[in-house]
C-alpha angles and dihedrals in degrees: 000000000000099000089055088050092059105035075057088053091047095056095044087059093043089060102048084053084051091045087052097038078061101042089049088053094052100057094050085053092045088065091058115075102266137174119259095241098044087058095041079053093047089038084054099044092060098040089056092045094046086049093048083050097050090037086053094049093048085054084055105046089049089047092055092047086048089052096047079044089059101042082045092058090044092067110119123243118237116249086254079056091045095050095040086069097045121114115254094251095064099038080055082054088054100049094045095057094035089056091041083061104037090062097066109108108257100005103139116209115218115188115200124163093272102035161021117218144182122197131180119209090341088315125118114239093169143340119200120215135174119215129169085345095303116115111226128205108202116196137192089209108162127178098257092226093050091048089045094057087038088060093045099047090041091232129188106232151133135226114204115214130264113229135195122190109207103224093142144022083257081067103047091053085055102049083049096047082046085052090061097034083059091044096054090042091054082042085056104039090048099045083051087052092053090050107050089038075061097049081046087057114047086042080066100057092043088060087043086053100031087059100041086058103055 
């Protein structure tokens, strides 16, 4: 859209050089005797060509406000914006969810323009996301044993989100069973973490013993 804007532009100006290329024309040839209808013709001429031109700038002017008018209604709205428009209904499926997960012990909820989230010790439980007037619950939910074999071998992989989109009360049971499922799996994996930072530990102090020892 903005090429057209300025090949317009460009022809605009091309014809303003052309309006003033006539009217210069014509006064050289006003000095010469001439006929009165040859010079009304000439005086015209460039009357009709100066209006073209001006006719022309206006078009462009107004294009280029249409076009600031188009990238200003393309501005996003912010998720408070997003869930301000949605049906009371919806916005009764959020809450429900958002409160399910607020009340787990030491989640911590973070709002941004594009989100709501809860995270539990640095870990995602839910993020909630509006999008086309559908609320959307997006997990991190991993199988534990898989995650388990992807820390040990210090594996380079990634894990895609879960999503559930709340368009029923089915829905919303299910987002609220997943916030517990993904807070049982962060308890676990940090319980597994403690306990192997432990193991690391005492087989530190074995070696420390073992060599003073010797």
């Amino acid at each position: 859209m903005y090429t057209a804007v300025i090949v317009f532009m460009a022809l605009v100006a091309a014809m303003c050089v052309f309006s003033v290329t006539v009217i210069v024309i014509d006064l050289k040839r006003s000095k010469k005797p001439a006929d009165p209808d040859s010079a009304t013709t000439a005086t015209q001429s460039a009357q009709t060509v100066a209006a073209t031109a001006s006719v022309a700038s206006a078009a462009a002017v107004a294009a280029v406000e249409d076009e600031q008018a188009v990238v200003f209604s393309a501005q996003k709205m912010t998720h408070t914006e997003k869930y301000a428009q949605l049906d009371d209904e919806s916005k009764a499926w959020y809450n429900a969810v958002a409160t399910h997960a607020a009340a787990v012990p030491q989640i911590k909820r973070v709002k941004n323009d594009k989100c709501e989230e809860f995270r539990l010790f640095g870990k995602r439980i839910v993020r909630l996301s509006i999008k086309k007037g559908v609320v959307h619950c997006e997990y991190c939910i991993v199988n534990v044993e898989f995650n388990r074999y992807v820390v040990n071998g210090k594996l380079a992989v990634k894990h895609t989100a879960t999503i559930i989109k709340l368009v029923s009360e089915r829905e919303v049971v299910a987002a609220e069973n997943a916030v517990e499922i993904a807070v049982a799996i962060v308890r676990r994996e940090r319980n597994e973490k403690h306990q192997r930072d432990l193991e690391r530990r005492r087989e530190a102090r074995r070696q420390r013993t073992a060599s003073s020892d010797n």
